[in-house]
mmJSON file of the N, C-alpha and C atoms, coordinates in Angstrom:
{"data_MODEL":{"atom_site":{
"group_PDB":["ATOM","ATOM","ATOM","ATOM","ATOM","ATOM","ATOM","ATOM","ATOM","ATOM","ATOM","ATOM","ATOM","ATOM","ATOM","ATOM","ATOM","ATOM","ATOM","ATOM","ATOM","ATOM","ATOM","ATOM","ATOM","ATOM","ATOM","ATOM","ATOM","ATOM","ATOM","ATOM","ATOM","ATOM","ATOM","ATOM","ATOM","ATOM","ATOM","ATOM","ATOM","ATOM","ATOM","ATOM","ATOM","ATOM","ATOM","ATOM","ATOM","ATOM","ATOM","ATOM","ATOM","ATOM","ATOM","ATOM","ATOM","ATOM","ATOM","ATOM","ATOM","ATOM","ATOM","ATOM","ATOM","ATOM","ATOM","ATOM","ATOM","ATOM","ATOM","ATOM","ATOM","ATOM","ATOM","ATOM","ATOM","ATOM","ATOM","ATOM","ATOM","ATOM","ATOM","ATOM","ATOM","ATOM","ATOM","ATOM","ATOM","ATOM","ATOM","ATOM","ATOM","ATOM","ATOM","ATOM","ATOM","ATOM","ATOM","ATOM","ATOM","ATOM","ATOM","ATOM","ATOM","ATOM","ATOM","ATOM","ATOM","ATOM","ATOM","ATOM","ATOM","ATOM","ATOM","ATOM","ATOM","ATOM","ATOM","ATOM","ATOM","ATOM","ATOM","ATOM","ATOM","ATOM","ATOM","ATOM","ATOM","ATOM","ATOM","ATOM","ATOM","ATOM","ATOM","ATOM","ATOM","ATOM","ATOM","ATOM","ATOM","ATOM","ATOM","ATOM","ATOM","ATOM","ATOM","ATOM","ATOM","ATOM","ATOM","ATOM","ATOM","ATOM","ATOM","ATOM","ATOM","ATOM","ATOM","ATOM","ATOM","ATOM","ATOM","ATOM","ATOM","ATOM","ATOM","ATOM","ATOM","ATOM","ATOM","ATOM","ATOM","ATOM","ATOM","ATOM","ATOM","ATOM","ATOM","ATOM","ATOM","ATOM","ATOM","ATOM","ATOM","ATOM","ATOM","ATOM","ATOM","ATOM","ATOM","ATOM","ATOM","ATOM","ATOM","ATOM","ATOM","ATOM","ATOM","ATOM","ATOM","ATOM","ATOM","ATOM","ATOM","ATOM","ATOM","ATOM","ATOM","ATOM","ATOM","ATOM","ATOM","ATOM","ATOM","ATOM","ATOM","ATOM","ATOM","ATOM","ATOM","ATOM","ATOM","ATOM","ATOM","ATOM","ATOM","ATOM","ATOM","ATOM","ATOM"],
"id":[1,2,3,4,5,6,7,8,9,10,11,12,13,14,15,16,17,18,19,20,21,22,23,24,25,26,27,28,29,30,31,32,33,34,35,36,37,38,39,40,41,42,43,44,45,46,47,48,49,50,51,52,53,54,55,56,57,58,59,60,61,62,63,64,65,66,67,68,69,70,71,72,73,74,75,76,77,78,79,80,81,82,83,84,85,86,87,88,89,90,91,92,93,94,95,96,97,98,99,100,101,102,103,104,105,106,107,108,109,110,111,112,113,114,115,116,117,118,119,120,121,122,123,124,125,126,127,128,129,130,131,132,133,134,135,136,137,138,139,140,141,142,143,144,145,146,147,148,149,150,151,152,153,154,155,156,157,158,159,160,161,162,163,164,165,166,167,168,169,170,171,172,173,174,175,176,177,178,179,180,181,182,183,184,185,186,187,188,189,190,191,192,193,194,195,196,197,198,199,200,201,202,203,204,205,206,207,208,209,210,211,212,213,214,215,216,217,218,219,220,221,222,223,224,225,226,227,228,229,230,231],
"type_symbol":["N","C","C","N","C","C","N","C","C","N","C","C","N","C","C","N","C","C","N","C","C","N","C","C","N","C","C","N","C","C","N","C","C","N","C","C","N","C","C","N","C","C","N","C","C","N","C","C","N","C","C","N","C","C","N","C","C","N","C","C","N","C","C","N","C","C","N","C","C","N","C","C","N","C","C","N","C","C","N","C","C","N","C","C","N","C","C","N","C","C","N","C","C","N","C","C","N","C","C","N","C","C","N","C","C","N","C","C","N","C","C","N","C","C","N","C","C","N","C","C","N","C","C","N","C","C","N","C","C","N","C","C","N","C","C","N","C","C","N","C","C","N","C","C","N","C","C","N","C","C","N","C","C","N","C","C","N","C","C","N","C","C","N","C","C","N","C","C","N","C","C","N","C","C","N","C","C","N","C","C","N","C","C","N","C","C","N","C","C","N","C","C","N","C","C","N","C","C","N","C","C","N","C","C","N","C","C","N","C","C","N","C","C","N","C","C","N","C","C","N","C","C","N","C","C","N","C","C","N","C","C"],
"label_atom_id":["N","CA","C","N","CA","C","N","CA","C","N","CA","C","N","CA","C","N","CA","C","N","CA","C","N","CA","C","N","CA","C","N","CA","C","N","CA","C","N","CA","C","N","CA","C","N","CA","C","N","CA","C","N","CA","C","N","CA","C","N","CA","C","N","CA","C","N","CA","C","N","CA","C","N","CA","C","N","CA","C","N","CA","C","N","CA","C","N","CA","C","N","CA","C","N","CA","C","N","CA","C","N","CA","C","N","CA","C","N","CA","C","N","CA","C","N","CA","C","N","CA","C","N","CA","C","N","CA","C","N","CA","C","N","CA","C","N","CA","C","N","CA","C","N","CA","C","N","CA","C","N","CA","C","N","CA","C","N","CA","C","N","CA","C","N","CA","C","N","CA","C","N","CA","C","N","CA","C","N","CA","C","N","CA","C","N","CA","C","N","CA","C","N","CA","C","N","CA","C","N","CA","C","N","CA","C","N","CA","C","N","CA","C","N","CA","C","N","CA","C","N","CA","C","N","CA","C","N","CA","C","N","CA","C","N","CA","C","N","CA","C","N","CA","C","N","CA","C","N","CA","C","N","CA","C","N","CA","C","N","CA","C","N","CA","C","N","CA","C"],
"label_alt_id":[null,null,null,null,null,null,null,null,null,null,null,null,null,null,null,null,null,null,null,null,null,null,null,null,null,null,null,null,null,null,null,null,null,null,null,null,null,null,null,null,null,null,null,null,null,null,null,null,null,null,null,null,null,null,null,null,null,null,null,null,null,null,null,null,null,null,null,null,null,null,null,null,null,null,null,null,null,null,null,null,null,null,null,null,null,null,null,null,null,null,null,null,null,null,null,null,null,null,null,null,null,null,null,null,null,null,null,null,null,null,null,null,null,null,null,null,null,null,null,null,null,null,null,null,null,null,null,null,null,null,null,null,null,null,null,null,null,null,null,null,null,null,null,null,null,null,null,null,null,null,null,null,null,null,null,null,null,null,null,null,null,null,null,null,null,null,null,null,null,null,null,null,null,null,null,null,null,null,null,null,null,null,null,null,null,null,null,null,null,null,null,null,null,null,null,null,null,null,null,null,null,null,null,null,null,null,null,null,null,null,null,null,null,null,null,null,null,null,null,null,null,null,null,null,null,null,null,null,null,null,null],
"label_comp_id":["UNK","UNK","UNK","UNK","UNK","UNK","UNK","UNK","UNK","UNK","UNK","UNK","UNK","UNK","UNK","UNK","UNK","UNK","UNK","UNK","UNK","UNK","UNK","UNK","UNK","UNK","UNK","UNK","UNK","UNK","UNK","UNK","UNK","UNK","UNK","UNK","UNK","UNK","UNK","UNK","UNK","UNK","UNK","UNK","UNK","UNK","UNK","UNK","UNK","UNK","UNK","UNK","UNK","UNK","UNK","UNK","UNK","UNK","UNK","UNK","UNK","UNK","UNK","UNK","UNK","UNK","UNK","UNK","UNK","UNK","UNK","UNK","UNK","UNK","UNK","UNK","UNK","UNK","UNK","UNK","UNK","UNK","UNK","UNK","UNK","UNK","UNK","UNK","UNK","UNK","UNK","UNK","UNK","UNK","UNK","UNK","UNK","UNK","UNK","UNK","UNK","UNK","UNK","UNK","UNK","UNK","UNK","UNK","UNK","UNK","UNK","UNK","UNK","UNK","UNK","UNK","UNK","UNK","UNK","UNK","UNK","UNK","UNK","UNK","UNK","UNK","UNK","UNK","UNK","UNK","UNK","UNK","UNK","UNK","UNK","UNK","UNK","UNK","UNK","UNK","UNK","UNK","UNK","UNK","UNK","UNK","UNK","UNK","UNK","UNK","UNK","UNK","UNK","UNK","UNK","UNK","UNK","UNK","UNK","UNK","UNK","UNK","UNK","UNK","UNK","UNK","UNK","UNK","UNK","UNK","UNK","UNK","UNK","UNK","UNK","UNK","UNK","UNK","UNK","UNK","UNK","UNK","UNK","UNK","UNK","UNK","UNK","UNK","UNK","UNK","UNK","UNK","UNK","UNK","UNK","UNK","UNK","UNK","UNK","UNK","UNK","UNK","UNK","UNK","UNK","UNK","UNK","UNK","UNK","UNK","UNK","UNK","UNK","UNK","UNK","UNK","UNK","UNK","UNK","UNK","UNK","UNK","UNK","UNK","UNK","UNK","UNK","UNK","UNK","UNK","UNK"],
"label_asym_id":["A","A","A","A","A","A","A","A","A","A","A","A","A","A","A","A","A","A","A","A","A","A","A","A","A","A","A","A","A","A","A","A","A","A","A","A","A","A","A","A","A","A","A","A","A","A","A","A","A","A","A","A","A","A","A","A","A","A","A","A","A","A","A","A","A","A","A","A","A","A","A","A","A","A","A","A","A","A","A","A","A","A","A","A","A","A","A","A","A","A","A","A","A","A","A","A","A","A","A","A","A","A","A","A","A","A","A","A","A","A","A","A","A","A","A","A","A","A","A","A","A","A","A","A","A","A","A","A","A","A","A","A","A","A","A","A","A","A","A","A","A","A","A","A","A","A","A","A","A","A","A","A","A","A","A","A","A","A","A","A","A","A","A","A","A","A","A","A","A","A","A","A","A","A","A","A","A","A","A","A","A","A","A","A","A","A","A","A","A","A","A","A","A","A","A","A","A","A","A","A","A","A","A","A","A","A","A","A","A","A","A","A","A","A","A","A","A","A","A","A","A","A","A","A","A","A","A","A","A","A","A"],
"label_entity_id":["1","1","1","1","1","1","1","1","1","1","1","1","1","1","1","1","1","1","1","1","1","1","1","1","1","1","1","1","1","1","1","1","1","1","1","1","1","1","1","1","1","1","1","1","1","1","1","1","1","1","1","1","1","1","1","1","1","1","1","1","1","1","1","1","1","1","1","1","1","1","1","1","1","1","1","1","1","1","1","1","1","1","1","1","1","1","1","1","1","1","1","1","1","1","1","1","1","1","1","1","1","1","1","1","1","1","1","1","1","1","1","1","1","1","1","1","1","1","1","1","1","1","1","1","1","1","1","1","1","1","1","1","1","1","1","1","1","1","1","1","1","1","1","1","1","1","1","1","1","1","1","1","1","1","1","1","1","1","1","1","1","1","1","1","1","1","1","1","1","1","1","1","1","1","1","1","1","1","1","1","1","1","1","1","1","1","1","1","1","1","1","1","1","1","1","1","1","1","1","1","1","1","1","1","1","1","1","1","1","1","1","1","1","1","1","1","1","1","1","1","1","1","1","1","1","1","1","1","1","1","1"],
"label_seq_id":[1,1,1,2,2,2,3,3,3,4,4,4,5,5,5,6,6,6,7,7,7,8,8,8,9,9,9,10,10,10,11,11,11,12,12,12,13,13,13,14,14,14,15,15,15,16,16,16,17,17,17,18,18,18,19,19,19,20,20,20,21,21,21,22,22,22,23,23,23,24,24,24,25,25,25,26,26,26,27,27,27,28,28,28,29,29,29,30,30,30,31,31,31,32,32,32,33,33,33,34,34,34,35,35,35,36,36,36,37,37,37,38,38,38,39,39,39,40,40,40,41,41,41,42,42,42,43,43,43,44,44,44,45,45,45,46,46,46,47,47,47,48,48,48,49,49,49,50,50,50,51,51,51,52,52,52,53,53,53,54,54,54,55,55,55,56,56,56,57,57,57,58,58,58,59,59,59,60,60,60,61,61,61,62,62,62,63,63,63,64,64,64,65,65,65,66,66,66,67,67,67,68,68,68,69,69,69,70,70,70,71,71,71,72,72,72,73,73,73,74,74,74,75,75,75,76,76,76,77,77,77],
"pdbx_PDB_ins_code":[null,null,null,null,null,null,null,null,null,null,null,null,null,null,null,null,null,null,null,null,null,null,null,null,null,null,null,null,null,null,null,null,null,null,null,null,null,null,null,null,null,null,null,null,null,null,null,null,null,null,null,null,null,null,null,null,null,null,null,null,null,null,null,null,null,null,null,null,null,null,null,null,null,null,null,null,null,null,null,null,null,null,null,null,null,null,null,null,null,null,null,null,null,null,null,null,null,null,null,null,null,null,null,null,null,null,null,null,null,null,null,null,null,null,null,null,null,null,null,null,null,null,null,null,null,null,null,null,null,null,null,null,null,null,null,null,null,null,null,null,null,null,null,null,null,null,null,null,null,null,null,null,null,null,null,null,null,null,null,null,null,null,null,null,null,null,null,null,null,null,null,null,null,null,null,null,null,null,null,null,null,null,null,null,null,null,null,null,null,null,null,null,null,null,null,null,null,null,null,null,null,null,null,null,null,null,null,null,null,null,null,null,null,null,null,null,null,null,null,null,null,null,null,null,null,null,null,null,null,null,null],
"Cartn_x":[0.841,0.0,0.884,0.768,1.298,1.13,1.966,2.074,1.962,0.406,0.474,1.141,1.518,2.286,3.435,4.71,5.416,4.978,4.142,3.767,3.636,3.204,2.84,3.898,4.573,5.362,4.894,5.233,4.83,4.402,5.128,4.438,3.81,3.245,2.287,1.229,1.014,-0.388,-0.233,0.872,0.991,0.301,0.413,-0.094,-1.096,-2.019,-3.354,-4.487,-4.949,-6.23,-7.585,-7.337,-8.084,-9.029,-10.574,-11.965,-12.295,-13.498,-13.816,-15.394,-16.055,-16.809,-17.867,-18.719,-20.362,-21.235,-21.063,-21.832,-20.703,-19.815,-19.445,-19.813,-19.661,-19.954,-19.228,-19.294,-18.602,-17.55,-17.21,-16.043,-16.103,-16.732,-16.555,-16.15,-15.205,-14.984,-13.198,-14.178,-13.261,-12.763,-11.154,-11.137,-10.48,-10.894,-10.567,-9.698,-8.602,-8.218,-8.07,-8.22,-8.104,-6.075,-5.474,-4.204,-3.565,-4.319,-4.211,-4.143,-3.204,-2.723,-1.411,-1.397,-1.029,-1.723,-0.515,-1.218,-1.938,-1.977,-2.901,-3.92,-5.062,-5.995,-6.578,-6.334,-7.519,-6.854,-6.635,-6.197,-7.352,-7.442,-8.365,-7.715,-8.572,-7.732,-8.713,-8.638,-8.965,-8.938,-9.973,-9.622,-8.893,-9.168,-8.792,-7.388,-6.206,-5.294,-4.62,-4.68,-4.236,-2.557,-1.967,-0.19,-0.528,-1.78,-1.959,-1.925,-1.952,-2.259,-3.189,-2.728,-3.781,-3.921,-5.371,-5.395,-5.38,-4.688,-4.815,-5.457,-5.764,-6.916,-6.558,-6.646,-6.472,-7.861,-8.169,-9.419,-10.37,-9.86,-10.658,-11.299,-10.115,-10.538,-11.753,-11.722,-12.06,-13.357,-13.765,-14.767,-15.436,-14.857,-15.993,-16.018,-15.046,-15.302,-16.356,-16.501,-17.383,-18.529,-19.189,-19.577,-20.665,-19.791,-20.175,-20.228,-19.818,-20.72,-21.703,-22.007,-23.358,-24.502,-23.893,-24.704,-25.266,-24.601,-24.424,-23.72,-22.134,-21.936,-21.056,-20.894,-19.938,-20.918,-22.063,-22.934,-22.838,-23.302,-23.223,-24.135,-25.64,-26.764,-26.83],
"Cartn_y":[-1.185,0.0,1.245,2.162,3.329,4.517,4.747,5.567,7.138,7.781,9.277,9.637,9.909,10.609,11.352,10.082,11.259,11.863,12.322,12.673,14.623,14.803,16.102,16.914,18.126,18.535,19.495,20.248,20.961,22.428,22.742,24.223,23.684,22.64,22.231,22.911,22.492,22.182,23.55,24.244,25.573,26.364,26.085,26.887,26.452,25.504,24.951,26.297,26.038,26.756,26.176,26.16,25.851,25.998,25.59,26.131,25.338,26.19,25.817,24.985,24.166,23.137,24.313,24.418,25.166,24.234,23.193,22.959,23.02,23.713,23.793,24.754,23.991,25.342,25.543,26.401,27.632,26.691,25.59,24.789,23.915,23.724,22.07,22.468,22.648,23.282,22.177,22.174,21.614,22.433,22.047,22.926,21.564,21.65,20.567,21.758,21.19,21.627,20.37,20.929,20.087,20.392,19.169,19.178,18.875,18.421,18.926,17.062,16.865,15.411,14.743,13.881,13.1,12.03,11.355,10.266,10.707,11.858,12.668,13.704,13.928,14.87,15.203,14.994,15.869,16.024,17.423,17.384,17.871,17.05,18.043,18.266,19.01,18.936,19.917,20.226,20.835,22.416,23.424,24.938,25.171,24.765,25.728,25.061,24.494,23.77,24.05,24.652,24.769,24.548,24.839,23.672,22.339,22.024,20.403,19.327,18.011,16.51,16.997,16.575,16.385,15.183,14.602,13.486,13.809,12.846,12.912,11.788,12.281,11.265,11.208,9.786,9.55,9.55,9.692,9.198,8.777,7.504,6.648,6.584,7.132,7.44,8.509,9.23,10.723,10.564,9.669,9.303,8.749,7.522,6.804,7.59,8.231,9.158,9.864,10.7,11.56,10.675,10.006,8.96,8.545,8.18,7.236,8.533,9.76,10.791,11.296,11.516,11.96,10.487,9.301,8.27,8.029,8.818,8.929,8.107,7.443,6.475,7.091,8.589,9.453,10.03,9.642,10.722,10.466,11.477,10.782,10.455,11.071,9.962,8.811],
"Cartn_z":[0.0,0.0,0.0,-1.168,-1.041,0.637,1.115,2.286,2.025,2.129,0.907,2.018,3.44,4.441,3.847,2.958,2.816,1.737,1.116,-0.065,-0.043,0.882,1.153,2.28,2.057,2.664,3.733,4.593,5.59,4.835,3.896,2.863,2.108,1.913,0.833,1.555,2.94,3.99,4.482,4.496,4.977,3.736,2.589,1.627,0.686,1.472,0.636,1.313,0.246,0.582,1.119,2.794,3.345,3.517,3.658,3.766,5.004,5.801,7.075,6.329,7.108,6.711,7.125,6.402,6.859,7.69,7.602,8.78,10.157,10.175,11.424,12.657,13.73,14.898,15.423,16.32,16.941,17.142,18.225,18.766,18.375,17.16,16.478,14.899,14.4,13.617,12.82,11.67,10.623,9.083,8.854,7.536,6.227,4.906,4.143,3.048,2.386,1.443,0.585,-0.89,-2.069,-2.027,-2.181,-2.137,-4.494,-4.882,-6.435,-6.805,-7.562,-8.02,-7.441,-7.359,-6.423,-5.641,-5.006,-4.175,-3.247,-2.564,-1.31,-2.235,-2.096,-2.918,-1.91,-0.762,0.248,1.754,2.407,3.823,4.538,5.644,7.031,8.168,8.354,9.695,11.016,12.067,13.213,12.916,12.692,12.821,13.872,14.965,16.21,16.559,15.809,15.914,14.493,13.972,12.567,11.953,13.203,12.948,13.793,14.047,14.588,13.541,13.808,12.92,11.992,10.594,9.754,8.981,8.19,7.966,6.349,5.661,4.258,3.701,2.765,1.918,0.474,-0.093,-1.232,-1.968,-3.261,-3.618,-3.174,-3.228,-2.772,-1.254,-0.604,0.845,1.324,0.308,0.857,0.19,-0.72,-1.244,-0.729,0.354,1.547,2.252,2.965,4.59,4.125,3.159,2.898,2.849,2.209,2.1,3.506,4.119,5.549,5.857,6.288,7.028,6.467,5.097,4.615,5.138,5.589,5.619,7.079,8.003,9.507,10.651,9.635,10.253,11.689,11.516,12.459,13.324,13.39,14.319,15.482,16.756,17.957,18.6,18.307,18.497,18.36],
"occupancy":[1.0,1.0,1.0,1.0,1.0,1.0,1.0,1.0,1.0,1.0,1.0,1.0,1.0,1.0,1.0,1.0,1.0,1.0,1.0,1.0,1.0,1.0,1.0,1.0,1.0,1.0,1.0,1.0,1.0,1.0,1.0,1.0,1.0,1.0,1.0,1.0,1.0,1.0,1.0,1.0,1.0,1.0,1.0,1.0,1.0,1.0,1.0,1.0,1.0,1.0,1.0,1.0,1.0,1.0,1.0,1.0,1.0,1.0,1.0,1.0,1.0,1.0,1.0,1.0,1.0,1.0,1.0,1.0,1.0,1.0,1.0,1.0,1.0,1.0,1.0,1.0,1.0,1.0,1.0,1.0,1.0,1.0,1.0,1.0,1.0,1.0,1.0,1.0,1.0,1.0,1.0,1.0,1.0,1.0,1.0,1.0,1.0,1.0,1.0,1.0,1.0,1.0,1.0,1.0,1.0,1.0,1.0,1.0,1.0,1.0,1.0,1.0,1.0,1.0,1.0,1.0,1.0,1.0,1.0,1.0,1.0,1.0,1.0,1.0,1.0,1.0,1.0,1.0,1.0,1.0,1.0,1.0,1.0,1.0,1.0,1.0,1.0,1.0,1.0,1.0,1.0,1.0,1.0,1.0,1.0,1.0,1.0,1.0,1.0,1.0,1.0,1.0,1.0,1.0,1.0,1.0,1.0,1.0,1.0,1.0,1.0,1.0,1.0,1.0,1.0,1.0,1.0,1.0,1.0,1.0,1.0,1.0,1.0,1.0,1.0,1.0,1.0,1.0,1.0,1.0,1.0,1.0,1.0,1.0,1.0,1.0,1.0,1.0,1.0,1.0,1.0,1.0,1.0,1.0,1.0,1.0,1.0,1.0,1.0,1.0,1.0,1.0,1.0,1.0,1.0,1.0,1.0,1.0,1.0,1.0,1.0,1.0,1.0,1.0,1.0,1.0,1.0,1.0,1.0,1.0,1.0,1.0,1.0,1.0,1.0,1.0,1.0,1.0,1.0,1.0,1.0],
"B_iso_or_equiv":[0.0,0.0,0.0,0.0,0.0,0.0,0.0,0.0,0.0,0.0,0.0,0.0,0.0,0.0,0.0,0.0,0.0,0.0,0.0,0.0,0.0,0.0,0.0,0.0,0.0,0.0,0.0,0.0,0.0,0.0,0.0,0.0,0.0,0.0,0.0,0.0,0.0,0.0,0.0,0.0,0.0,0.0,0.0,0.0,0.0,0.0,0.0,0.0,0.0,0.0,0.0,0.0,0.0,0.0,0.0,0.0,0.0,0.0,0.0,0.0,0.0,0.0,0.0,0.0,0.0,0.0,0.0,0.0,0.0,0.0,0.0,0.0,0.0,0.0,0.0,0.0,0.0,0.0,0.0,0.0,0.0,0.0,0.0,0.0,0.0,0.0,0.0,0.0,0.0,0.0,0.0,0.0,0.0,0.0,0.0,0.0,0.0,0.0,0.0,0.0,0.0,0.0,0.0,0.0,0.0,0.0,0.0,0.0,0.0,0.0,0.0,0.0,0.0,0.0,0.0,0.0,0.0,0.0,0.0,0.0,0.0,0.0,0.0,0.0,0.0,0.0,0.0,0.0,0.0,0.0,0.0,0.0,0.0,0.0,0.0,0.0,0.0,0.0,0.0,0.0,0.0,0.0,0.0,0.0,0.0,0.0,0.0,0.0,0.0,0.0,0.0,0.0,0.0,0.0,0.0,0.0,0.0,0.0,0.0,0.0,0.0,0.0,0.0,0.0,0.0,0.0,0.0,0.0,0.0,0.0,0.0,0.0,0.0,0.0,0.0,0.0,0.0,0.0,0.0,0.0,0.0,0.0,0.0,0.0,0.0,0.0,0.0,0.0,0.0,0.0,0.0,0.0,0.0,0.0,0.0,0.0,0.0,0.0,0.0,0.0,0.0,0.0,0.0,0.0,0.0,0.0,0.0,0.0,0.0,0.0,0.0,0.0,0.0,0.0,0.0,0.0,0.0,0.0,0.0,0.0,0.0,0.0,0.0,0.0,0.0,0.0,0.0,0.0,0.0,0.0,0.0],
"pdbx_formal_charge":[null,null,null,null,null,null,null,null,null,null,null,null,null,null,null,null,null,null,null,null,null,null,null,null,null,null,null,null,null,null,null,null,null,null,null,null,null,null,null,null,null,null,null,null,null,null,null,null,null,null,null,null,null,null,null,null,null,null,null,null,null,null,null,null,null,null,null,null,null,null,null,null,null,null,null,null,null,null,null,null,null,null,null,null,null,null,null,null,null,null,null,null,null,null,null,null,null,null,null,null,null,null,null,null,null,null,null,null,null,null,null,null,null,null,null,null,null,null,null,null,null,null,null,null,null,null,null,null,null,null,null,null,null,null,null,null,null,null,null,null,null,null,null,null,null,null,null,null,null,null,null,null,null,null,null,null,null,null,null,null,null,null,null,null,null,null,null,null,null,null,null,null,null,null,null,null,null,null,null,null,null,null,null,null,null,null,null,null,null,null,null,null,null,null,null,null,null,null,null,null,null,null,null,null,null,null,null,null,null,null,null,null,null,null,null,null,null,null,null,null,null,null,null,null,null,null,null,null,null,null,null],
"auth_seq_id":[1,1,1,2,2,2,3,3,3,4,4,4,5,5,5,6,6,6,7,7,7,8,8,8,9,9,9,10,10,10,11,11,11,12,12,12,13,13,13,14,14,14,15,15,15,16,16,16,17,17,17,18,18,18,19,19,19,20,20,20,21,21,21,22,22,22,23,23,23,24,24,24,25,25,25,26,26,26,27,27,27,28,28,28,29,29,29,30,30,30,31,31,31,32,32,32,33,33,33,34,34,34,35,35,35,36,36,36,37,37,37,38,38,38,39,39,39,40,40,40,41,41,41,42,42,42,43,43,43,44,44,44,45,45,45,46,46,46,47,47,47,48,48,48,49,49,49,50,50,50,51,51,51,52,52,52,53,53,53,54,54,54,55,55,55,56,56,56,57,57,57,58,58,58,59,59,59,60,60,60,61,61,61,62,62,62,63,63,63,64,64,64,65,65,65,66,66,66,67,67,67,68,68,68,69,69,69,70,70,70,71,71,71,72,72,72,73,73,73,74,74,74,75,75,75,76,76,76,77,77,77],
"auth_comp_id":["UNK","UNK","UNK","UNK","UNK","UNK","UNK","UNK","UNK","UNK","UNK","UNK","UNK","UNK","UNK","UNK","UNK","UNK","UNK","UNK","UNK","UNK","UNK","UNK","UNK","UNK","UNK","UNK","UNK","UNK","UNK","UNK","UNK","UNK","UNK","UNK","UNK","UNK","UNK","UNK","UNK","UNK","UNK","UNK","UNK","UNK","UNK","UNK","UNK","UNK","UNK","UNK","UNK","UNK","UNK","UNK","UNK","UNK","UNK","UNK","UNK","UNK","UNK","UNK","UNK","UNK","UNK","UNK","UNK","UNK","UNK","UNK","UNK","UNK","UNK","UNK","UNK","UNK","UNK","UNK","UNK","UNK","UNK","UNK","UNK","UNK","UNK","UNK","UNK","UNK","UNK","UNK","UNK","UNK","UNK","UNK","UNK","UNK","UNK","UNK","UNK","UNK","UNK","UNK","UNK","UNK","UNK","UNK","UNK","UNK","UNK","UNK","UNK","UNK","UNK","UNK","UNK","UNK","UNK","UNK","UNK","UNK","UNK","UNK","UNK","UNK","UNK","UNK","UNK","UNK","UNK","UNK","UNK","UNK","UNK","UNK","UNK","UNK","UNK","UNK","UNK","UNK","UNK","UNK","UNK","UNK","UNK","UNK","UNK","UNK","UNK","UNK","UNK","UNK","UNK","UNK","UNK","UNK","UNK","UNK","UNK","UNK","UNK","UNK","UNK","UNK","UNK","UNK","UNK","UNK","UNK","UNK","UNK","UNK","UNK","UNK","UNK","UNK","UNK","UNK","UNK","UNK","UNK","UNK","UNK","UNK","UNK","UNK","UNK","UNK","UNK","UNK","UNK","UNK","UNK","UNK","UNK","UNK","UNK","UNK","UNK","UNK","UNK","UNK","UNK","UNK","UNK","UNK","UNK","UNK","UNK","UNK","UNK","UNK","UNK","UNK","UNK","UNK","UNK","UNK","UNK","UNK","UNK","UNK","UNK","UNK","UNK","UNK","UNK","UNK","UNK"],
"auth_asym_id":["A","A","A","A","A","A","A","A","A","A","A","A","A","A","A","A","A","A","A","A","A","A","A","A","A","A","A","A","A","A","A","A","A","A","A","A","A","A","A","A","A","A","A","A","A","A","A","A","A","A","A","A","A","A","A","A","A","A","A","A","A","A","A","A","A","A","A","A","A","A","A","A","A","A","A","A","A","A","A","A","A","A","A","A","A","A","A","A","A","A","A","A","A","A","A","A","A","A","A","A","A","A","A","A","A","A","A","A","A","A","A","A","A","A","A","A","A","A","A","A","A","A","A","A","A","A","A","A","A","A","A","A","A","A","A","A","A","A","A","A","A","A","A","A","A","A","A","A","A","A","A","A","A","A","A","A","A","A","A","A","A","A","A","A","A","A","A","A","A","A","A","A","A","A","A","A","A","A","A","A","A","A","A","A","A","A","A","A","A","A","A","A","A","A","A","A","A","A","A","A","A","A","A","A","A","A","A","A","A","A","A","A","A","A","A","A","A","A","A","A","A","A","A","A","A","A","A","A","A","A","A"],
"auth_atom_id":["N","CA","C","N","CA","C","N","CA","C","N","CA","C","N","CA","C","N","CA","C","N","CA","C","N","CA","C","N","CA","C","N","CA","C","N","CA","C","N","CA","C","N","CA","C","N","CA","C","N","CA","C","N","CA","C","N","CA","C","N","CA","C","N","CA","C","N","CA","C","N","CA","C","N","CA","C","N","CA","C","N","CA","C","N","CA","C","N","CA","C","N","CA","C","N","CA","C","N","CA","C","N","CA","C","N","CA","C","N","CA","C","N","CA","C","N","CA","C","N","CA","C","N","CA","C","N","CA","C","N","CA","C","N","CA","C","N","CA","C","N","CA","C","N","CA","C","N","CA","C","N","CA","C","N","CA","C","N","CA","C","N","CA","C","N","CA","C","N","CA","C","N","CA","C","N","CA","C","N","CA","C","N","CA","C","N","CA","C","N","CA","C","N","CA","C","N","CA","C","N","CA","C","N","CA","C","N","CA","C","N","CA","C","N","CA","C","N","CA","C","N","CA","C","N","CA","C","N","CA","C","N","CA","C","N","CA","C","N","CA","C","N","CA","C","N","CA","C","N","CA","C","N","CA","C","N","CA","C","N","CA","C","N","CA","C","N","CA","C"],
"pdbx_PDB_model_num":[1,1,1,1,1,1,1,1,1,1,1,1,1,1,1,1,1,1,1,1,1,1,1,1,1,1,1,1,1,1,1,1,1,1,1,1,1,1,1,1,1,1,1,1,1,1,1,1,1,1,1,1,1,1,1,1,1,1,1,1,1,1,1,1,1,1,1,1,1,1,1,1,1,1,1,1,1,1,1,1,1,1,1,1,1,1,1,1,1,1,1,1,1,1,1,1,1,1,1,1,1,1,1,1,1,1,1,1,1,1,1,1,1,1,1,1,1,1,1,1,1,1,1,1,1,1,1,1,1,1,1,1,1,1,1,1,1,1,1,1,1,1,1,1,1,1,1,1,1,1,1,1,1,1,1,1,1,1,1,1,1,1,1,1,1,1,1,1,1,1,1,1,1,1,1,1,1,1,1,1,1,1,1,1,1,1,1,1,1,1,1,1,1,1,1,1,1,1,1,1,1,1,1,1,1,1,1,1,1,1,1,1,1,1,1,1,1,1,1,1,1,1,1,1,1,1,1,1,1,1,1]
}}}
């Protein structure tokens, strides 16, 4: 299995253009950037942490996560 980790450098993620999620609230707050071509096409990560962990997503990945949360598999009800 390809490892996208090293794929993306620290000014890549420093200089994506991040968007905050609209359904976010006040302290629950997420931002996704499109990272272009490559083995990684998608970063998220935490607003209120913004030099914190971020998760990268390949295609295929970012296609279920999205996926399984429009489906409610992340809810907390």
């Amino acid at each position: 299995m390809n490892d996208i980790r090293n794929t993306v450098s620290a000014r890549q993620l420093a200089h994506a253009p991040w968007r905050k999620s609209t359904r976010s609230q006040t302290s629950n707050c997420v931002e996704v950037a499109p990272l272009g071509a490559g083995p990684a096409v998608v970063a998220l990560r935490d607003s209120k942490d913004p030099s914190g962990p971020v998760l990268l997503f390949n295609r295929a990945g970012w296609l279920g996560f999205v996926g399984a949360a429009k489906d409610g598999q992340f809810d907390l009800n």
